[in-house]
One Martini backbone bead per residue (centre of mass of N, CA, C, O) as a GRO file, in nm:
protein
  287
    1UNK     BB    1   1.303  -0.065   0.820
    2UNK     BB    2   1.101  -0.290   0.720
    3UNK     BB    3   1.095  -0.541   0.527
    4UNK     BB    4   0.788  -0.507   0.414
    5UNK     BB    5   0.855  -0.206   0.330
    6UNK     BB    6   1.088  -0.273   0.146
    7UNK     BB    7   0.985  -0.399  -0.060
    8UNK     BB    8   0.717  -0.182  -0.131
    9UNK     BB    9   0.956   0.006  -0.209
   10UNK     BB   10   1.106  -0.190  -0.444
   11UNK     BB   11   0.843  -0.218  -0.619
   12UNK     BB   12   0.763   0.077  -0.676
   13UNK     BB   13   1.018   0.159  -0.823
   14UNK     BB   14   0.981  -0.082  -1.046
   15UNK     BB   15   0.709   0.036  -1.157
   16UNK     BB   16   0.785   0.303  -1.225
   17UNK     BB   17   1.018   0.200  -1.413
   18UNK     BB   18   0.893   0.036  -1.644
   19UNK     BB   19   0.726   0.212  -1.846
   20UNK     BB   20   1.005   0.423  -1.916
   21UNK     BB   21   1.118   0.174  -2.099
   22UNK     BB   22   0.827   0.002  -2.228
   23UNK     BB   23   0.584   0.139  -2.295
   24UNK     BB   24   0.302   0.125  -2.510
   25UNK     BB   25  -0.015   0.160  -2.378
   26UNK     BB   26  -0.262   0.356  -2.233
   27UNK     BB   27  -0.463   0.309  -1.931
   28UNK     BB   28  -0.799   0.317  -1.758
   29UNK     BB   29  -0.903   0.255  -1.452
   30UNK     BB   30  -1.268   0.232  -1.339
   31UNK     BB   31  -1.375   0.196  -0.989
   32UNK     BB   32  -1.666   0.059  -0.789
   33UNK     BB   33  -1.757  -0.066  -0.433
   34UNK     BB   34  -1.679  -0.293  -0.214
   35UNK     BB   35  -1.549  -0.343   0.146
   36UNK     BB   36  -1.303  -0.526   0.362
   37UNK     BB   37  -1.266  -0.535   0.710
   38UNK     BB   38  -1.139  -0.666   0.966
   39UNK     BB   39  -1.011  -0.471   1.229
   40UNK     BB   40  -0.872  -0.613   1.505
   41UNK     BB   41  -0.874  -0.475   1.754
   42UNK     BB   42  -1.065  -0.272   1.747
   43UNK     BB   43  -1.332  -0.488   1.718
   44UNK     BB   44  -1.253  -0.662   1.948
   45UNK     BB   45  -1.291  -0.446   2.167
   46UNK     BB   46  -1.598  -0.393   2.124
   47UNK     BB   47  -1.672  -0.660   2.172
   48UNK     BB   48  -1.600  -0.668   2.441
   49UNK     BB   49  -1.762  -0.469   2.561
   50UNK     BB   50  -2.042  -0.600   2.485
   51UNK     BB   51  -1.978  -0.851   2.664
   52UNK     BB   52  -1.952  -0.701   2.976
   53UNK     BB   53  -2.252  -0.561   2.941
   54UNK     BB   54  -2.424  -0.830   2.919
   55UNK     BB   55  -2.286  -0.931   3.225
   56UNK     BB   56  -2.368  -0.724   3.410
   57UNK     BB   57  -2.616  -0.537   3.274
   58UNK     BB   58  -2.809  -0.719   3.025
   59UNK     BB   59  -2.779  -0.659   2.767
   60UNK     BB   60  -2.918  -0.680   2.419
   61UNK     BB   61  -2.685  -0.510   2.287
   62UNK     BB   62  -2.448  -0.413   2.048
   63UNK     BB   63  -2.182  -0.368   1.894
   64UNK     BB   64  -2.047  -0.205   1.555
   65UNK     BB   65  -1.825  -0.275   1.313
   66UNK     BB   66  -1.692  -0.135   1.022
   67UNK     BB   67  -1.614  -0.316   0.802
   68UNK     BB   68  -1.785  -0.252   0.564
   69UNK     BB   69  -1.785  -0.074   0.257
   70UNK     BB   70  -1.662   0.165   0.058
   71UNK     BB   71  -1.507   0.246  -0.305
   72UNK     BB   72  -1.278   0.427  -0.491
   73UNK     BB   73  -1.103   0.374  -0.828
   74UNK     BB   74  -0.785   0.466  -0.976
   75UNK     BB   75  -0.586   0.345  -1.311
   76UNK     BB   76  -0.251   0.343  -1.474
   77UNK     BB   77  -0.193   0.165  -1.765
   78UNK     BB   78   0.126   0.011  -1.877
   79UNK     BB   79   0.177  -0.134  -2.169
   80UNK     BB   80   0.382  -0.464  -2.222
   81UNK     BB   81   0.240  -0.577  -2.427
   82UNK     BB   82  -0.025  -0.791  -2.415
   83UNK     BB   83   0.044  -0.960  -2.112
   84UNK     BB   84   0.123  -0.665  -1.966
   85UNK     BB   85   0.132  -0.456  -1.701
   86UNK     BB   86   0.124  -0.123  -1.527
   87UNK     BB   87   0.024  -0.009  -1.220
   88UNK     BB   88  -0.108   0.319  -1.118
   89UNK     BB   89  -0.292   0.404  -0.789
   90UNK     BB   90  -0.594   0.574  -0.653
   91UNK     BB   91  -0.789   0.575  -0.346
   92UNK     BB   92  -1.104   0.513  -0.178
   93UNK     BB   93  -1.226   0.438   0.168
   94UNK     BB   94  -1.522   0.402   0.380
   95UNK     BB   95  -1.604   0.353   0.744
   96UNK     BB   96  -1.921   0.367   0.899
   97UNK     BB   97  -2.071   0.344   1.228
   98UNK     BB   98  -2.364   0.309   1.447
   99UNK     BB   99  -2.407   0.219   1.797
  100UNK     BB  100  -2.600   0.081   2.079
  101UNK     BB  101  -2.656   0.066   2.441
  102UNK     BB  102  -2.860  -0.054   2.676
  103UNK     BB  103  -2.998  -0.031   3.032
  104UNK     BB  104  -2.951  -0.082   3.380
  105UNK     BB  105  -2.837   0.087   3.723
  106UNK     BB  106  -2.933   0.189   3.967
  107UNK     BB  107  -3.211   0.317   3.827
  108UNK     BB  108  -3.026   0.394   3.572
  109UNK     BB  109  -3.039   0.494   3.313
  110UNK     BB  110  -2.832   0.343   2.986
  111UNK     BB  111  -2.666   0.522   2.686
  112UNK     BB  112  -2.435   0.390   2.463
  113UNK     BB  113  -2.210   0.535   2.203
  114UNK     BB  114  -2.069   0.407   1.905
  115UNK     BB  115  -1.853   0.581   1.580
  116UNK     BB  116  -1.682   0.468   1.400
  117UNK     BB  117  -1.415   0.540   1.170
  118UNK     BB  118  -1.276   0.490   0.857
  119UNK     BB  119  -0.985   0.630   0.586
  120UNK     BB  120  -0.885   0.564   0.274
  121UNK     BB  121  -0.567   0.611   0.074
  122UNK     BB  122  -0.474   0.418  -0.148
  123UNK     BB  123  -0.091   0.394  -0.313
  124UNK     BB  124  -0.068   0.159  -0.608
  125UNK     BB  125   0.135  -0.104  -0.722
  126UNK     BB  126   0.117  -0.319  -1.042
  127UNK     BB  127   0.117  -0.614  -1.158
  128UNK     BB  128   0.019  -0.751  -1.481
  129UNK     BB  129  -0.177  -1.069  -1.622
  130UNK     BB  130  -0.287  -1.161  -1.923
  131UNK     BB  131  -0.567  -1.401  -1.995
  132UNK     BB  132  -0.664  -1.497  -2.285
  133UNK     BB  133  -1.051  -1.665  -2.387
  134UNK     BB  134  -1.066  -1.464  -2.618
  135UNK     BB  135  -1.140  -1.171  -2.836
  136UNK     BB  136  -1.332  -1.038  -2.543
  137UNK     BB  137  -1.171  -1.207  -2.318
  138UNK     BB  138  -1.017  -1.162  -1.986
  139UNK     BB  139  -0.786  -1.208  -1.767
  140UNK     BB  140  -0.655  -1.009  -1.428
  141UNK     BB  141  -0.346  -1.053  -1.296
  142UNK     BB  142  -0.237  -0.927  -0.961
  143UNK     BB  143   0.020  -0.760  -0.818
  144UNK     BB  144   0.145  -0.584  -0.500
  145UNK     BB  145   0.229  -0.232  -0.363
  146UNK     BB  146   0.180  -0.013  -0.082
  147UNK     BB  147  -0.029   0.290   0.043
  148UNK     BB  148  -0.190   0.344   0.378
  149UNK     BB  149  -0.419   0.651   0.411
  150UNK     BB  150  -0.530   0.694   0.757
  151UNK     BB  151  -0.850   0.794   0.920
  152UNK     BB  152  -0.902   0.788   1.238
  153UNK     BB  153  -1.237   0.791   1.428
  154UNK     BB  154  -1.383   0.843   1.741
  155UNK     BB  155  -1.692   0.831   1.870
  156UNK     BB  156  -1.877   0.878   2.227
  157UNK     BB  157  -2.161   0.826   2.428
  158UNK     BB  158  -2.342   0.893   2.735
  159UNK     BB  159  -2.643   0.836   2.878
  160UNK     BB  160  -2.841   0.977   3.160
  161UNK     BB  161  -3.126   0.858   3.345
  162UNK     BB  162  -3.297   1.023   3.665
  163UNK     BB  163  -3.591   1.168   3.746
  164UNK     BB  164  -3.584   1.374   3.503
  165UNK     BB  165  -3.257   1.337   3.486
  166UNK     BB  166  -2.993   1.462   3.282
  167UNK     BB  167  -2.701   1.336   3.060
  168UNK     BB  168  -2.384   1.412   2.872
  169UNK     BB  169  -2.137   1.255   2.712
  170UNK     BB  170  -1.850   1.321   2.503
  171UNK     BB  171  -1.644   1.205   2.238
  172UNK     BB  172  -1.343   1.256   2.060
  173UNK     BB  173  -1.129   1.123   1.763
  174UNK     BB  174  -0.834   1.187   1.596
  175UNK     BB  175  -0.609   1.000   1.338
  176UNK     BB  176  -0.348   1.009   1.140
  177UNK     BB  177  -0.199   0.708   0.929
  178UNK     BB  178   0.063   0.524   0.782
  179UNK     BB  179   0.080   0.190   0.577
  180UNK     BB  180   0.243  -0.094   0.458
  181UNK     BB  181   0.119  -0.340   0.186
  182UNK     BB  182  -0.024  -0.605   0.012
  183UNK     BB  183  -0.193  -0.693  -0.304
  184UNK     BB  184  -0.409  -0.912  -0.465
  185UNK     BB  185  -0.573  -1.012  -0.777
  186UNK     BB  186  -0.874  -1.046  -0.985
  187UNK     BB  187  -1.018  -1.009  -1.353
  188UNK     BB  188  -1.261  -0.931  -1.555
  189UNK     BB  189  -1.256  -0.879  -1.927
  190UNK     BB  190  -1.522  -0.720  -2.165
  191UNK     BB  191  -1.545  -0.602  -2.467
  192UNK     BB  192  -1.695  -0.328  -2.633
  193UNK     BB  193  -1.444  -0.219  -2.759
  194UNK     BB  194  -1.110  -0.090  -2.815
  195UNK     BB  195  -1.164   0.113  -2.599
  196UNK     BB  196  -1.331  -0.103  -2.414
  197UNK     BB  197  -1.401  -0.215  -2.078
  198UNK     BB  198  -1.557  -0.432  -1.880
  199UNK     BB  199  -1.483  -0.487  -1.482
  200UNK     BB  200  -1.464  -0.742  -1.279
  201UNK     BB  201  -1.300  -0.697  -0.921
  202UNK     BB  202  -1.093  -0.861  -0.699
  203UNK     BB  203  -0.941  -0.797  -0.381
  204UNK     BB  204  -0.655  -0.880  -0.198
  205UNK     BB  205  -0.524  -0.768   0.136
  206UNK     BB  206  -0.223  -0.664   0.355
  207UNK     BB  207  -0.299  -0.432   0.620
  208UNK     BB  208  -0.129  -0.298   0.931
  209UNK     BB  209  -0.228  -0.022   1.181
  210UNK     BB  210  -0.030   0.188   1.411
  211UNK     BB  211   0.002   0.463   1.634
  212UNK     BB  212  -0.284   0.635   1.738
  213UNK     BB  213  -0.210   0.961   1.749
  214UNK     BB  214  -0.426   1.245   1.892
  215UNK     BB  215  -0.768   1.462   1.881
  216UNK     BB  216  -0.936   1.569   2.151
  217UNK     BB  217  -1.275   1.536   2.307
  218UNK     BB  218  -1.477   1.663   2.603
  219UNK     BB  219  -1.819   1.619   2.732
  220UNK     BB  220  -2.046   1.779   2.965
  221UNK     BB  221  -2.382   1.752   3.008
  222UNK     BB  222  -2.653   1.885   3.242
  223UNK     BB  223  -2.757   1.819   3.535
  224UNK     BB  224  -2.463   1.646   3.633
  225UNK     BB  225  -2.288   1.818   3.431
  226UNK     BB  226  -2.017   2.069   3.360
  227UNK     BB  227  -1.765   2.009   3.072
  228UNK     BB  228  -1.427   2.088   2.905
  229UNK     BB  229  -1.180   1.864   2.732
  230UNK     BB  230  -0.842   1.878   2.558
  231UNK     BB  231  -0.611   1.753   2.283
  232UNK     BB  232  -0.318   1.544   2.137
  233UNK     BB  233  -0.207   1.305   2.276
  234UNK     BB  234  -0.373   1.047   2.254
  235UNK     BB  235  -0.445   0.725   2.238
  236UNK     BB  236  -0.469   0.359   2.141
  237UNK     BB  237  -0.570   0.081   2.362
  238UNK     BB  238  -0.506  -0.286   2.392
  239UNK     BB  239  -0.653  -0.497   2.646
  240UNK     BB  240  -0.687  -0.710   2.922
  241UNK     BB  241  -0.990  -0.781   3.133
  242UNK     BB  242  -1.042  -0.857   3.441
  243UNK     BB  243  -1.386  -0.954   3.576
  244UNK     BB  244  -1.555  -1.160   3.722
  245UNK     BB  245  -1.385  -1.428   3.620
  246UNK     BB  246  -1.371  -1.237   3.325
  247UNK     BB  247  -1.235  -1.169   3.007
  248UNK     BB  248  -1.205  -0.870   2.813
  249UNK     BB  249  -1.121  -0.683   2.553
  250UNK     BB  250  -1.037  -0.361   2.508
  251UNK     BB  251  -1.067   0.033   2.498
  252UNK     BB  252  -0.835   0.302   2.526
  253UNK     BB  253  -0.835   0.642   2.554
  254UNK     BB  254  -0.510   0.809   2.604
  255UNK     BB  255  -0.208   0.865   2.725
  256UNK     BB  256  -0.131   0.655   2.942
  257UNK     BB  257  -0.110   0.352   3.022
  258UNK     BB  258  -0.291   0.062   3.103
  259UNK     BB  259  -0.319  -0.035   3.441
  260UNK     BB  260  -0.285  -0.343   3.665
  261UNK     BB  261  -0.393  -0.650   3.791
  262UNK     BB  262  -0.631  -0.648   3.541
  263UNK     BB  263  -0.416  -0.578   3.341
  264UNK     BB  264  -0.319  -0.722   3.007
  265UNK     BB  265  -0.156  -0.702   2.696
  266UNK     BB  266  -0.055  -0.407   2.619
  267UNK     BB  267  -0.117  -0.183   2.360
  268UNK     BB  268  -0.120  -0.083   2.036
  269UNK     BB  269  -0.322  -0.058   1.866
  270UNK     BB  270  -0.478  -0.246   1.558
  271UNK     BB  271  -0.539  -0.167   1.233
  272UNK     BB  272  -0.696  -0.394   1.042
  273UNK     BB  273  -0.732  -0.406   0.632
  274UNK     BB  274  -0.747  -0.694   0.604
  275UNK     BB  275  -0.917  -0.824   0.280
  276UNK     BB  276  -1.205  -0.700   0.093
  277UNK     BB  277  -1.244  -0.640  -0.274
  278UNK     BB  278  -1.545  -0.516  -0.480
  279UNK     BB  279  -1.535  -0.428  -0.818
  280UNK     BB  280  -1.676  -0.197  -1.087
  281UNK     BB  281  -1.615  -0.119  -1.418
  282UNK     BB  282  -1.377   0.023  -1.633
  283UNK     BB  283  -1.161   0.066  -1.937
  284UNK     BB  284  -0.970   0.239  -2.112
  285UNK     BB  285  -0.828   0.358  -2.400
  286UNK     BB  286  -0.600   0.636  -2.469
  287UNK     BB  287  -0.311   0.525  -2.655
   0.00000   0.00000   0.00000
């Protein structure tokens, strides 16, 4: 276990323990709002590859990664006198976008697509620290660790076109890993009346997960080809490649690492999640 593991192990069994010893009150916050992720390899891979499309065979298109998405979240908050609570809580958030680039290459028309996705399932407890600006406004900073369940997919696929035949390849793959982050926030709370009040916050996060190995479908379709292969050995690649005097990050799903006198610096990609979240919703006092 790395220390950041343990820290964060260390972190939930203390909030979660803090509660059952001296909780006065109990609330709820439902919030829901826009998300932001680096995304680390993964998009840098990507763009990388439209950077090579672009110097070879003259793309005009890039692709893009899904780095904003959207969340939704509840915490349920117990506190321990007016300017203190622990929250433990658990939410939602989902990222996918789909991009193409179209070329041409000896006479052959080329429409690449590529789907990314991920989704997480962030698994959080925190220490709140409330700073009353009046008798219904208080500010409500917070720090903690969790963890970070997430569902990477990967659709992919090539159409060719030439003299009226047509074919297309397509890829798929899928694979759940769960990664382990801090992170702090900030946020404003304006009482609606005793029991409610409107919320709005910003929190930023850091948390990075690798080792996606999952399964996967190829498929080829159309006049060039028709073949259909499957598994779930897959692992996602991530490395420098040089062609043509200029070096571009990569991309590669396959089962073993990829080799070779122009391939260097290779890794198993790293989903950067470490970004930011902000969402507006409402606090309940229950008890």
């Amino acid at each position: 276990m790395t220390a950041l593991k343990r820290a964060v192990f260390l972190t939930v069994v203390l909030l979660c323990a803090a509660p059952l010893v001296s909780s006065q009150t109990i609330g709820l916050k439902l919030t829901g709002g826009g998300g932001y992720a680096l995304g680390g390899d993964l998009a840098n891979g990507l763009q990388g590859q439209s950077d090579y499309l672009k110097a070879a065979f003259g793309a005009t298109q890039a692709y893009s990664f899904p780095k904003t998405g959207w969340t939704g979240t509840g915490e349920i908050l117990f506190y321990l006198g007016s300017n203190f609570a622990v929250g433990l809580g658990a939410g939602y958030e989902q990222h996918v976008k789909e991009s193409s680039v179209s070329y041409s290459v000896a006479g052959i028309d080329v429409k690449e697509t590529v789907k990314p996705a991920f989704n997480v399932i962030p698994v959080l407890a925190s220490l709140h620290i409330y700073f009353p600006l009046g008798s219904s406004v208080k500010i409500d900073l917070w720090l903690g660790g969790g963890a970070y369940l997430t569902q990477l997919k990967w659709n992919s696929s090539y159409d060719l076109s030439i003299l009226g035949l047509t074919g297309t390849e397509a890829y798929t793959f899928s694979s759940k890993r769960t990664g382990y982050g801090a992170h702090a926030g900030l946020g404003l709370e304006l009482a609606l009346s005793s029991k409610l009040a409107f919320v709005l916050n910003v929190t930023g996060r850091y948390a990075r997960i690798s080792g996606f190995i999952g399964d996967w479908t190829e498929a080829g379709t159309g006049d060039f080809w028709s073949f259909a292969d499957s598994g779930s050995d897959h692992a996602v690649y991530y490395y420098d490649w040089t062609t043509a005097g200029a070096t571009y990050p990569q991309l590669e799903f396959r089962a073993d690492k990829p080799s070779g006198s122009s391939v260097a610096n290779v890794r198993e990609a790293r989903l950067d999640l470490s970004g930011l979240t902000a969402t507006v919703g409402f606090r309940i006092n229950l008890f």
